[in-house]
C-alpha positions in Angstrom: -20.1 -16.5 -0.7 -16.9 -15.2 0.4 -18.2 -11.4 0.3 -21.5 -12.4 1.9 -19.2 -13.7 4.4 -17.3 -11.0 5.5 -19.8 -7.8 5.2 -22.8 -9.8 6.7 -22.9 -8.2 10.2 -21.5 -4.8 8.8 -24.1 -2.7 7.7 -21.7 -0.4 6.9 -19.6 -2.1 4.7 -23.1 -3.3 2.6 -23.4 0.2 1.7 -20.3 1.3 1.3 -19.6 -1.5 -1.5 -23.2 -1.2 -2.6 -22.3 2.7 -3.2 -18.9 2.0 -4.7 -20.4 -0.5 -7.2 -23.2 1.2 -7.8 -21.3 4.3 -8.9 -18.9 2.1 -11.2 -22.3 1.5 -13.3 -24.3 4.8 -13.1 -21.5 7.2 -13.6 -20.3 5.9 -16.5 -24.2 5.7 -17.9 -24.8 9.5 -17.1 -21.5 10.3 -18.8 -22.0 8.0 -22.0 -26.0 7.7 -22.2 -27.6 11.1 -21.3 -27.5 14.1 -23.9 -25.0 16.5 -22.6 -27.9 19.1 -22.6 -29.6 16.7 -19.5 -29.0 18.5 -16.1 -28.6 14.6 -15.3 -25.9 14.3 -17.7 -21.8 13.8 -16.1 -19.5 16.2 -18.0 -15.8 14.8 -18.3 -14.3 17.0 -16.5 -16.2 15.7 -13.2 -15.8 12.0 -14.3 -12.3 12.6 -13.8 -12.9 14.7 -10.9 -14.5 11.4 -9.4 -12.0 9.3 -10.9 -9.1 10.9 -8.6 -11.6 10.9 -5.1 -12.0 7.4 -5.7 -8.3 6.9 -6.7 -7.5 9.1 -3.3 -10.0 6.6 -1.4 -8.6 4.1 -2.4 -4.8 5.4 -0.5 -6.9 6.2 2.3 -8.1 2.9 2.6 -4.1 1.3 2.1 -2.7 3.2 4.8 -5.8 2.7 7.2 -5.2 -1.2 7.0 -1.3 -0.2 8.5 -2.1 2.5 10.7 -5.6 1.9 12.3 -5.2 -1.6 12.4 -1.4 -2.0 13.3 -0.6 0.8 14.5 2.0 2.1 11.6 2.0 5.4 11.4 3.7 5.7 7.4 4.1 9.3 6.4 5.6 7.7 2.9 2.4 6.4 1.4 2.8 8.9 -0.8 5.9 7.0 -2.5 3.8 3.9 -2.9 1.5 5.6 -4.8 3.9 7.8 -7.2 5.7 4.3 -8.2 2.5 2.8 -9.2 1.8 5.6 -11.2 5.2 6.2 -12.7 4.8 1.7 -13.6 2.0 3.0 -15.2 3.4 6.1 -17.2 6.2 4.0 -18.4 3.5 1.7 -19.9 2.0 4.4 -21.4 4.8 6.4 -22.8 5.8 3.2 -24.7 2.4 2.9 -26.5 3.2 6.7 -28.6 5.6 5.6 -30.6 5.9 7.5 -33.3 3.4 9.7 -32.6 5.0 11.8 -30.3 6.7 15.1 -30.9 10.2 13.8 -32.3 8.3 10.9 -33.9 11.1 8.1 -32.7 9.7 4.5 -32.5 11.0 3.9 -29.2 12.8 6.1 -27.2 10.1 8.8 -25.6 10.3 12.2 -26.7 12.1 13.4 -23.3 15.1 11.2 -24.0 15.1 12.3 -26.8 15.5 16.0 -26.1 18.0 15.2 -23.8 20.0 13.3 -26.4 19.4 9.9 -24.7 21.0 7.4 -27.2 18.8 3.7 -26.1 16.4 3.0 -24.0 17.4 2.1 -20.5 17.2 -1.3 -19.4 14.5 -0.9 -16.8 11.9 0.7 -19.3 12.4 -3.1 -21.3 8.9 -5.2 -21.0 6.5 -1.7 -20.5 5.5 -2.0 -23.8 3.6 -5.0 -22.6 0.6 -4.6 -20.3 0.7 -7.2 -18.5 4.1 -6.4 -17.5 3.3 -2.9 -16.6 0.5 -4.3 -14.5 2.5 -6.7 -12.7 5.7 -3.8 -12.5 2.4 -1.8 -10.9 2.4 -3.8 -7.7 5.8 -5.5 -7.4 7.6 -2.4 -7.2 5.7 -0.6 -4.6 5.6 -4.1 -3.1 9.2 -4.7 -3.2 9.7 -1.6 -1.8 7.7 -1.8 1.4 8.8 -5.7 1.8 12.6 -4.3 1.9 11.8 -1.2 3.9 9.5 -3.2 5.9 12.1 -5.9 7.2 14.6 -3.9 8.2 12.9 -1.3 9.7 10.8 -3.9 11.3 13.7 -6.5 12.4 15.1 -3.6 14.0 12.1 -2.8 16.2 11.8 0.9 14.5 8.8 1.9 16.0 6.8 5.3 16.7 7.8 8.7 15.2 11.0 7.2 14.5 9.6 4.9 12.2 7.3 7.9 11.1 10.7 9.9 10.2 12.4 7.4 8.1 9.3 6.5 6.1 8.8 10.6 5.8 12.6 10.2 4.9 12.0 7.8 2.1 9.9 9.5 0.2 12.1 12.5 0.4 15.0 10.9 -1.3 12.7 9.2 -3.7 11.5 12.6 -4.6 15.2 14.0 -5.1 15.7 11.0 -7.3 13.1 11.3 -9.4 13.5 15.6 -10.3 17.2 14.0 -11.7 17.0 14.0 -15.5 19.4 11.6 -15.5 17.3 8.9 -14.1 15.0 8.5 -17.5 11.7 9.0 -15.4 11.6 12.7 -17.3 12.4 14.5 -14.6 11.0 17.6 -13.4 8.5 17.4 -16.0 7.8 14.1 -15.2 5.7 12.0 -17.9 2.5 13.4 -20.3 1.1 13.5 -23.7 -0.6 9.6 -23.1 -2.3 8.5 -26.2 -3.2 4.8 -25.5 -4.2 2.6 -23.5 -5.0 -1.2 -24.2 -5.2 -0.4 -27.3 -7.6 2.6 -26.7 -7.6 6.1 -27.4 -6.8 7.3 -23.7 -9.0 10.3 -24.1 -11.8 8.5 -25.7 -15.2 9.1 -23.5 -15.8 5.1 -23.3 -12.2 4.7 -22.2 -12.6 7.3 -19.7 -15.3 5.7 -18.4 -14.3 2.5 -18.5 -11.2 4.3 -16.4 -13.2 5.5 -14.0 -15.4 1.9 -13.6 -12.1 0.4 -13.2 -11.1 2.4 -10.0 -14.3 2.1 -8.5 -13.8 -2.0 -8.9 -10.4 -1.9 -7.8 -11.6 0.4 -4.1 -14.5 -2.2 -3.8 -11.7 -5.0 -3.8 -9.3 -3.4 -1.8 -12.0 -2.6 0.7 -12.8 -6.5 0.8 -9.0 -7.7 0.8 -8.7 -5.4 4.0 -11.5 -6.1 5.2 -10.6 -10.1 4.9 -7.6 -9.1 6.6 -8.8 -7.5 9.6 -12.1 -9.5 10.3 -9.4 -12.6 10.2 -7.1 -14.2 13.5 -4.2 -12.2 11.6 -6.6 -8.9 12.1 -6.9 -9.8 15.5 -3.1 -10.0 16.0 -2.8 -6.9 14.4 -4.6 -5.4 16.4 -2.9 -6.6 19.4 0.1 -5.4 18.2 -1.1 -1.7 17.8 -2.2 -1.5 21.4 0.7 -3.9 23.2 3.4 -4.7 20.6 5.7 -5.8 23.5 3.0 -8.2 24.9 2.4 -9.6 21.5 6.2 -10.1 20.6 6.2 -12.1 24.7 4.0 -14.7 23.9 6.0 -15.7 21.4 4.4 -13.7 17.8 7.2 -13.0 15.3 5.6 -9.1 15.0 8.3 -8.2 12.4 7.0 -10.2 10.1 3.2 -9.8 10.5 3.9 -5.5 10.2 5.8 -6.5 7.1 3.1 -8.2 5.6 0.6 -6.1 6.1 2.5 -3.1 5.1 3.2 -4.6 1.6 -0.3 -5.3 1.2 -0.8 -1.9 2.1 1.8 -0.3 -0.3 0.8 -2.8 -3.2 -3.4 -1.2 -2.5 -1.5 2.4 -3.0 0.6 1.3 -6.0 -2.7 0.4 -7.9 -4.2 3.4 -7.2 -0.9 5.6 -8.4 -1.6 3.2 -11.8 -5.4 4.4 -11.9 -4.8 8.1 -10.8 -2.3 8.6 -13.8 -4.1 7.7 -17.2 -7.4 10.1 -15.7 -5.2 12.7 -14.6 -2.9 12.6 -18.0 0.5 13.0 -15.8 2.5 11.9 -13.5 5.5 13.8 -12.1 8.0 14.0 -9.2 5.5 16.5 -7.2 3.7 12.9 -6.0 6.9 12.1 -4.1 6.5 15.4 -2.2 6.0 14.2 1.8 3.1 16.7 2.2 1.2 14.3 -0.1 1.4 11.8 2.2 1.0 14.1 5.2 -2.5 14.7 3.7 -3.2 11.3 3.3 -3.0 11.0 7.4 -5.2 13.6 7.3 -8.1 11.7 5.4 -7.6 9.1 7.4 -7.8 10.6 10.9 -11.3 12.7 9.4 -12.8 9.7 8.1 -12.1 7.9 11.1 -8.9 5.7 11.7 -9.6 2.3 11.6 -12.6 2.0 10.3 -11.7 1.3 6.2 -14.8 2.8 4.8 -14.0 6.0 7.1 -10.7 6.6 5.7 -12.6 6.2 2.1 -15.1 8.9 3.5 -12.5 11.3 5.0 -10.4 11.2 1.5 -13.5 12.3 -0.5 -14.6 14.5 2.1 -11.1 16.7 2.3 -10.5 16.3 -1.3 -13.6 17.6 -2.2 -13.0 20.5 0.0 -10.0 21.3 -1.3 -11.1 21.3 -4.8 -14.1 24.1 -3.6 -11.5 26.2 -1.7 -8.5 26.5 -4.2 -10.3 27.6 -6.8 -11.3 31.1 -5.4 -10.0 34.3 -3.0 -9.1 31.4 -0.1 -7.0 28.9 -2.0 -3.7 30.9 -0.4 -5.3 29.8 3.0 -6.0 26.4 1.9 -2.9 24.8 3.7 -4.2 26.8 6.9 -7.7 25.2 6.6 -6.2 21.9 5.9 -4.5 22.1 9.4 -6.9 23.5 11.1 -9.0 21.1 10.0 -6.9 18.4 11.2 -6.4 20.1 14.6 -10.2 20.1 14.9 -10.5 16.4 14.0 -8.1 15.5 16.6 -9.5 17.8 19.6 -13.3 17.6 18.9 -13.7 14.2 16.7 -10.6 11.7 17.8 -12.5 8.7 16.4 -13.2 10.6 13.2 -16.4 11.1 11.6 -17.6 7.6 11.1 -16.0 6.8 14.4 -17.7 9.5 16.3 -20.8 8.1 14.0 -20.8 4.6 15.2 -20.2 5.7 18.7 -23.2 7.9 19.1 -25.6 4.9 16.9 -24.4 2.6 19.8 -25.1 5.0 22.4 -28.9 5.8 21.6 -30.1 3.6 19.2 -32.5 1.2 20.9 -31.8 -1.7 22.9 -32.2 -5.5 21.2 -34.9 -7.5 21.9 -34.0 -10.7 23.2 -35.4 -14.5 22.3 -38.7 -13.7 24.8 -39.3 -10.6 23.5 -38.2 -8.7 26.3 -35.6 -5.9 25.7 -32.2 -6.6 25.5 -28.9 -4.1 26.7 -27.1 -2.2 24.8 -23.7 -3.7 23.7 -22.0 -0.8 25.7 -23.5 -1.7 28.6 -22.8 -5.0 30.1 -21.2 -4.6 32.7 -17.1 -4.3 33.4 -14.9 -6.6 34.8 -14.1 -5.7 38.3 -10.8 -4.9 38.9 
C-alpha cells in the first residue's frame, strides 16, 4: 500500500524498482541454476562485478537525496561509505578465529603481527551480527548527525561546506593508514571466511550477497523517495533554491539539512557493509576524496535529483571505467572521467535522465481531456505575468 503509494504516478520509479527486484531474483538463478557451459549462465566474477554497480548505485542514490534535493554539495560521501564497510570488516575479521594465519582465537592476525597484546575496546560486540549491523549505520550516522549540526548551526554553506566535508574524509583517511588505530592499516582488512554463519565464498552466499544489495537499493530508493515526495521534500527543496527565504518564514533549516544528511550517510554506510564481503577487502584507499569526487560525478551523469538518475549515472560510469582500465587507455582513464564530467555539465546539465524527461515532456503527445478533446502539454500553460 505504502509503495503503491508513492511510485503510482512515476513511471519511472515502477521500472526502476521493477528492474532492481527483478535482477535480485534472476541474477542469482543464472548464477546458481544454469550449467556454467550455458551462454545464459552468470560467472562469479560478474555477480560480483554487479554486486559493486548496485553497491555504487546505491551511494549515488544517498548523496542525490542531499544534493539534488537540498542542495548539499558533500564531497565526503566517500567516508560514509568506508565506515560502513570497515563496521562490516570488523564483523567479519571476528568470525576467523582460529583459522587465520597465526591461528589466535581472538585477536586478528594483523594485531597480531604487530605484537598487539588484547583486543581493543571498540572491536567488543563485532563478534555479534546484529551488533555489526547496528555499528553499520550508527557510525556513519553519528558521524553526519555531529558533522551535520555544527556545520549546519553555523550556516556553512556552498564550497565552503564542500571543503570541510572534502576535509573530513581526508583526515579520516590519514587516520585509518595509522597501524596504531587497529583498523590494519595500510593493508586495511582481508582474508573473510564467514559470514552468518556462511562460507563467504560459497556461490549461494554470493548470491544471496548480491540479492541482498539489490533489496537494500530498492529500499533506499523508496525511503528517499518517501522523503522527497513528502511536505519535508518540499521544504527541502525550498531550501536548495532560497535557503535564506526558507530560514525567514520561520523553518529551523539546520535541522531539516541535518536530518536528511544522516539519512543520507546511514544509505552510504549500508552500502560500504554490502560492497566489502563481495569485494573481500576493505582498506584506507575508500577514504581517498577522489572516491567521493566520483561519486558527484555519477550523480551529475545520471541526472541530479532525480534518484533513479544518480542510480543510472553510477552504473553507467562504473561500467565505463571497468571497459577502459583494463586495456592501452586505463593511464587516460582519470582524463576521460573529467572529460566526461565537463561534457555532462556543458552539453547535459540535467543529466541523462534529466535531459530524458525533458525531451518526453517536450514531444510526447498532448493529454486528452474529460471530452475527449486534446489537452496541453504540462509545459505549456501559460506563465504568470510579471
Amino acid at each position: 500500500m505504502i509503495t503503491h503509494a508513492l511510485i503510482s504516478n512515476d513511471k519511472t520509479g515502477k521500472w526502476f524498482l521493477a528492474i532492481v527486484l527483478g535482477m535480485a531474483v534472476i541474477v542469482p538463478l543464472l548464477h546458481l541454476a544454469v550449467p556454467p557451459t550455458s551462454l545464459f549462465h552468470i560467472s562469479t566474477s560478474t555477480m560480483a562485478l554487479l554486486g559493486k554497480y548496485v553497491c555504487f548505485a546505491l551511494l549515488a542514490l544517498s548523496l542525490d537525496l542531499v544534493w539534488g534535493y537540498c542542495g548539499i554539495l558533500s564531497l565526503g560521501h566517500g567516508a560514509f561509505f568506508a565506515l560502513g564497510g570497515y563496521a562490516m570488516g570488523m564483523y567479519l575479521m571476528r568470525q576467523i578465529g582460529t583459522r587465520g594465519v597465526y591461528a589466535h582465537p581472538i585477536l586478528p592476525d594483523f594485531m597480531v603481527f604487530l605484537n598487539w597484546k588484547e583486543l581493543p575496546w571498540y572491536w567488543y560486540g563485532f563478534e555479534n551480527a546484529w551488533f555489526a549491523f547496528l555499528m553499520v549505520m550508527a557510525v556513519p550516522g553519528l558521524l553526519a548527525f555531529v558533522f551535520g549540526w555544527f556545520a549546519f548551526r553555523s550556516r556553512v554553506t556552498g564550497v565552503y561546506l564542500s571543503i570541510i566535508t572534502q576535509a573530513m574524509t581526508f583526515a579520516l583517511m590519514l587516520a585509518f593508514f595509522r597501524n596504531d588505530m587497529g583498523f590494519g592499516g595500510n593493508n586495511g582488512m582481508t582474508d573473510f571466511k564467514d559470514i552468518l554463519g556462511f562460507p563467504i565464498q560459497a556461490t549461494t552466499t554470493r548470491a544471496a550477497l548480491f540479492a541482498a544489495s539489490a533489496v537494500a537499493l530498492a529500499l533506499g530508493y523508496l525511503v528517499a523517495k518517501a522523503i522527497v515526495s513528502s511536505r519535508l521534500g518540499k521544504i527541502l527543496v525550498s531550501i536548495r533554491d532560497a535557503e535564506s527565504r526558507t530560514r525567514f518564514i520561520g523553518y529551523r533549516v539546520e535541522h531539516y539539512k541535518t536530518f536528511v544528511f544522516t539519512v543520507s550517510a546511514i544509505m552510504a554506510g549500508i552500502a560500504g557493509a554490502l560492497y566489502v564481503p563481495q569485494v573481500g577487502i576493505i582498506n584506507p584507499s575508500e577514504f581517498t576524496p577522489g572516491n567521493s569526487i566520483e561519486v558527484v560525478i555519477w550523480v551529475a551523469v545520471g541526472g541530479r535529483g532525480t534518484l533513479t538518475g544518480a542510480a543510472l549515472g553510477a552504473v553507467i560510469v562504473n561500467f565505463a571505467k571497468t571497459t577502459f582500465t583494463t586495456g592501452f587507455l586505463a593511464p587516460y582513464w582519470p582524463f576521460l572521467l573529467g572529460g566526461l564530467f565537463v561534457l555532462t555539465t556543458i552539453w547535459l546539465p540535467k543529466g541523462i535522465l534529466g535531459t530524458a524527461n525533458e525531451l518526453w515532456e517536450r514531444w510526447r503527445p498532448p493529454a486528452q481531456t474529460s471530452d475527449g478533446n486534446p489537452g496541453t502539454k504540462p509545459d505549456s500553460a501559460a506563465q504568470p505575468a510579471e
